[in-house]
C-alpha positions as CSV (number, residue, x, y, z in Angstrom):
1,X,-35.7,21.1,-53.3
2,X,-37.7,20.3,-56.1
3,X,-37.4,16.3,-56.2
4,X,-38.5,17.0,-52.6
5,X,-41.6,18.7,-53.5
6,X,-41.8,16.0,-56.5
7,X,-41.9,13.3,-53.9
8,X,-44.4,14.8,-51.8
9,X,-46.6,15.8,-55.0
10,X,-46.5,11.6,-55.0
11,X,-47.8,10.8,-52.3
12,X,-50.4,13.5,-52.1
13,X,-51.7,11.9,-55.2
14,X,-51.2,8.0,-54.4
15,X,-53.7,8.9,-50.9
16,X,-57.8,8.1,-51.8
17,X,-59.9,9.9,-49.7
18,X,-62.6,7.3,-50.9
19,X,-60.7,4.5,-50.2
20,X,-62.4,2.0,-48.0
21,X,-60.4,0.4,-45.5
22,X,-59.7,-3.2,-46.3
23,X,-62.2,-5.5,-43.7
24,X,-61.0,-6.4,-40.0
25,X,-59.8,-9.9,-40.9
26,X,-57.8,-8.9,-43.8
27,X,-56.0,-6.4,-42.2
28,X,-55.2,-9.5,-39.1
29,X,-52.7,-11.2,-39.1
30,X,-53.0,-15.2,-39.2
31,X,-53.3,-16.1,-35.4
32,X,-50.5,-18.5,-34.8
33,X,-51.0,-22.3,-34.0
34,X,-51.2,-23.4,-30.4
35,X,-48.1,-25.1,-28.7
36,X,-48.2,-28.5,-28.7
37,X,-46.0,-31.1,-26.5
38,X,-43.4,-31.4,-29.1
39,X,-43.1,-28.0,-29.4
40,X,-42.6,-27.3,-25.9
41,X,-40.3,-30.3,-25.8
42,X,-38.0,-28.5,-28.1
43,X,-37.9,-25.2,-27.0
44,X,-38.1,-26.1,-22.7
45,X,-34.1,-26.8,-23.4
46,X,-33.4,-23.1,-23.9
47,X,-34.4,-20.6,-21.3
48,X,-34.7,-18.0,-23.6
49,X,-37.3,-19.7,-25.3
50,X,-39.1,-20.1,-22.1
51,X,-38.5,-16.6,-21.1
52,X,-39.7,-15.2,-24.2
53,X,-42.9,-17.2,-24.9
54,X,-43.8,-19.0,-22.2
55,X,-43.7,-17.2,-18.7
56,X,-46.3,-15.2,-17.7
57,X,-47.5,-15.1,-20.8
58,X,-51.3,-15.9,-22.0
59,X,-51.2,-18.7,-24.4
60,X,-52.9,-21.7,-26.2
61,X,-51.9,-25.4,-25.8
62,X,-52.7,-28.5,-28.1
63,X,-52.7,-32.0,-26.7
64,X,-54.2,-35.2,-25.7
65,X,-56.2,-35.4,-22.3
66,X,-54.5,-37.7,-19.8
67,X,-56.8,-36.9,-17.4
68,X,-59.5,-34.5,-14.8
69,X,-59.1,-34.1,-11.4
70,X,-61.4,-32.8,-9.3
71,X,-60.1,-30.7,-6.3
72,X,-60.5,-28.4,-3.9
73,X,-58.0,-25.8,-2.2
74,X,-60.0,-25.3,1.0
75,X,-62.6,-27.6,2.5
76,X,-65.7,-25.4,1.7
77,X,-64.1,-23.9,-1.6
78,X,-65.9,-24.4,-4.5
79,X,-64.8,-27.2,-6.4
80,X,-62.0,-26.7,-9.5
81,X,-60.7,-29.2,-12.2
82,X,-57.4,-29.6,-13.2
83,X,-57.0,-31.0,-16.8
84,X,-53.5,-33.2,-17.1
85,X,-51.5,-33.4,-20.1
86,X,-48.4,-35.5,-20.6
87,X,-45.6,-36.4,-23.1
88,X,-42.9,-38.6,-22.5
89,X,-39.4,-37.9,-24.2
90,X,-38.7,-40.4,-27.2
91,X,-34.9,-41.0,-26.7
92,X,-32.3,-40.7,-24.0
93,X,-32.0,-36.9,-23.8
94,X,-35.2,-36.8,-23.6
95,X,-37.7,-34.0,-22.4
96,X,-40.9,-35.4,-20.8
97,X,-44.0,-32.3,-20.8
98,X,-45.9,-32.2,-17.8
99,X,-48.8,-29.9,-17.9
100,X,-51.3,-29.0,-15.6
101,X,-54.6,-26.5,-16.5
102,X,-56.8,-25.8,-14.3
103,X,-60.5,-24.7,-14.6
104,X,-63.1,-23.3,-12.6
105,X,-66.4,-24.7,-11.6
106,X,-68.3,-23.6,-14.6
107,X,-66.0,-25.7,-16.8
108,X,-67.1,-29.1,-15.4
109,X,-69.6,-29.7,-18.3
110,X,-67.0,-29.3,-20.7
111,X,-64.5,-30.7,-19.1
112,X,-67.0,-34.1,-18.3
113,X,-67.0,-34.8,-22.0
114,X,-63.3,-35.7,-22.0
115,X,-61.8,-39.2,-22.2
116,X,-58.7,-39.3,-21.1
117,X,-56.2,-40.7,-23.7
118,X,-58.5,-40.0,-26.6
119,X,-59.8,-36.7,-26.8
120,X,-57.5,-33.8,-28.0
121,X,-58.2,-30.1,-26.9
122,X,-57.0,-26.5,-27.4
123,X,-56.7,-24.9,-24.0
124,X,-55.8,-21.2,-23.3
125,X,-55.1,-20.3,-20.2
126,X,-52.1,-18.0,-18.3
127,X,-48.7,-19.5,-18.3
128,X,-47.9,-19.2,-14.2
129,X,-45.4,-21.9,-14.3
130,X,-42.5,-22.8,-16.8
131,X,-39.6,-24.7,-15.2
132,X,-36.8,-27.4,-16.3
133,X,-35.8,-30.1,-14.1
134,X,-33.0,-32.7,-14.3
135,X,-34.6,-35.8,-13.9
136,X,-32.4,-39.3,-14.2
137,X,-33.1,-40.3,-18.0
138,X,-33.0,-36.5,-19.0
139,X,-34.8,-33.4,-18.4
140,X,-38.5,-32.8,-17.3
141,X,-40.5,-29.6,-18.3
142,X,-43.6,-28.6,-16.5
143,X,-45.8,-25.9,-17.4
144,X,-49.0,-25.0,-15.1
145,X,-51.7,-22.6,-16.9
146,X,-54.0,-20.9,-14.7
147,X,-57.7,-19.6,-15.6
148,X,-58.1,-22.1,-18.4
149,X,-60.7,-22.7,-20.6
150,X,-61.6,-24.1,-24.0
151,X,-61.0,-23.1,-26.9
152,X,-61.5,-24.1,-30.7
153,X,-59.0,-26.0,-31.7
154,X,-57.4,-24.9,-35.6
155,X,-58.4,-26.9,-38.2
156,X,-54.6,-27.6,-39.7
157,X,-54.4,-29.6,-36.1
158,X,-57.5,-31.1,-36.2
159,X,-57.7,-34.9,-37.4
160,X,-60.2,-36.0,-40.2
161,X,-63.5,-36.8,-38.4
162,X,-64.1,-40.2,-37.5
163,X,-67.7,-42.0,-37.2
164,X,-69.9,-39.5,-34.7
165,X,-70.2,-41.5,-31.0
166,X,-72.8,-41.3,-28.4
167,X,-73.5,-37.4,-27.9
168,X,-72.3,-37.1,-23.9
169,X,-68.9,-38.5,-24.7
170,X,-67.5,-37.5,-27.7
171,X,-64.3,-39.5,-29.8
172,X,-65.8,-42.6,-29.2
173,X,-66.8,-44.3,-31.8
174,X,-70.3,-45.6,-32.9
175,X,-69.5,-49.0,-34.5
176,X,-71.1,-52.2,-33.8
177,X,-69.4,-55.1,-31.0
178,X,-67.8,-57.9,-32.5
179,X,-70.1,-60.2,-33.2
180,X,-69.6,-63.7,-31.0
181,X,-68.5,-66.4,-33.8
182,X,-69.7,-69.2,-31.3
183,X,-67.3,-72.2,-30.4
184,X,-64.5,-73.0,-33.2
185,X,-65.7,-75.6,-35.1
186,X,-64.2,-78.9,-34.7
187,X,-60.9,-80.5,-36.0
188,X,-61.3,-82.1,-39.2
189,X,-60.0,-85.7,-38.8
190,X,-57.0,-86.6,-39.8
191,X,-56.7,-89.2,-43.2
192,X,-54.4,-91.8,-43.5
């Protein structure tokens, strides 16, 4: 009984009332990355995988634009954009990413600024699709997240800055044409 009361005595004494708390983003833990295509690549093989972090599930997404589309479900309904991104597998069991994101109306001016094949993005948006298909070189994976928008992107994905482009399209960059050299000058003649 008494190394009970010894170990209570402890803890008593170990507890601050004046302690301040430590701040809000010390007490957070690190956010994890966004998925990326390769990661999804991986995992897509394993249903568990899918089950466990991917279906319907609220999640981030990292990759290169392929495209926007504009549509619309119903002729007078307001117009949405669906943002495309794509990987294609790298060997013969491959799995090619398909995923689709799709935005509401107020998202067009960010989503305008996109070039397709060029700009990267962050998306979050709610996982409402997550499905493997055979295909005839290997497997496809296609993921569809609904109620997308932007987000910052981390900076351990982010690539070192290149020259700053024309400010309504970003990634493109600001450097010169190549100059016209003119006509190639002429052969020289040929000595004996």
């Amino acid at each position: 009984m008494s190394a009970a009361l010894l170990f209570v005595a402890l803890l008593v004494s170990q507890v601050d009332p004046n302690r301040v708390p430590p701040p809000e983003s010390a007490a957070k833990a690190e956010e994890p990355l966004p998925f990326t295509l390769d990661d999804l690549a991986a995992g897509a093989k394993n249903d568990a995988f899918v089950d466990e972090f991917l279906s319907d599930k609220k999640l981030k997404l990292f990759g290169t634009v392929q495209g926007v589309e504009r549509f619309a479900k119903e002729e007078d309904a307001p117009k949405n954009y669906r943002l495309v991104m794509g990987r294609l597998g790298r060997n013969e069991n491959a799995v090619d990413v398909e995923v689709y994101c799709y935005f509401g109306e107020t998202a067009r001016k960010d989503l305008s600024l996109l070039e397709p094949d060029v700009s990267k993005v962050t998306v979050q948006g709610n996982c409402k699709t997550a499905t493997l298909q055979a295909q005839t070189r290997g497997l496809g994976f296609l993921l569809v997240l609904e109620n997308c928008k932007i987000v910052p992107t981390p900076a351990a994905l982010q690539e070192p800055m290149r020259s700053p482009g024309p400010a309504i399209i970003p990634n493109i960059t600001n450097e010169p044409p190549p100059r016209n050299p003119g006509p190639p000058p002429p052969p020289l003649p040929m000595q004996p």
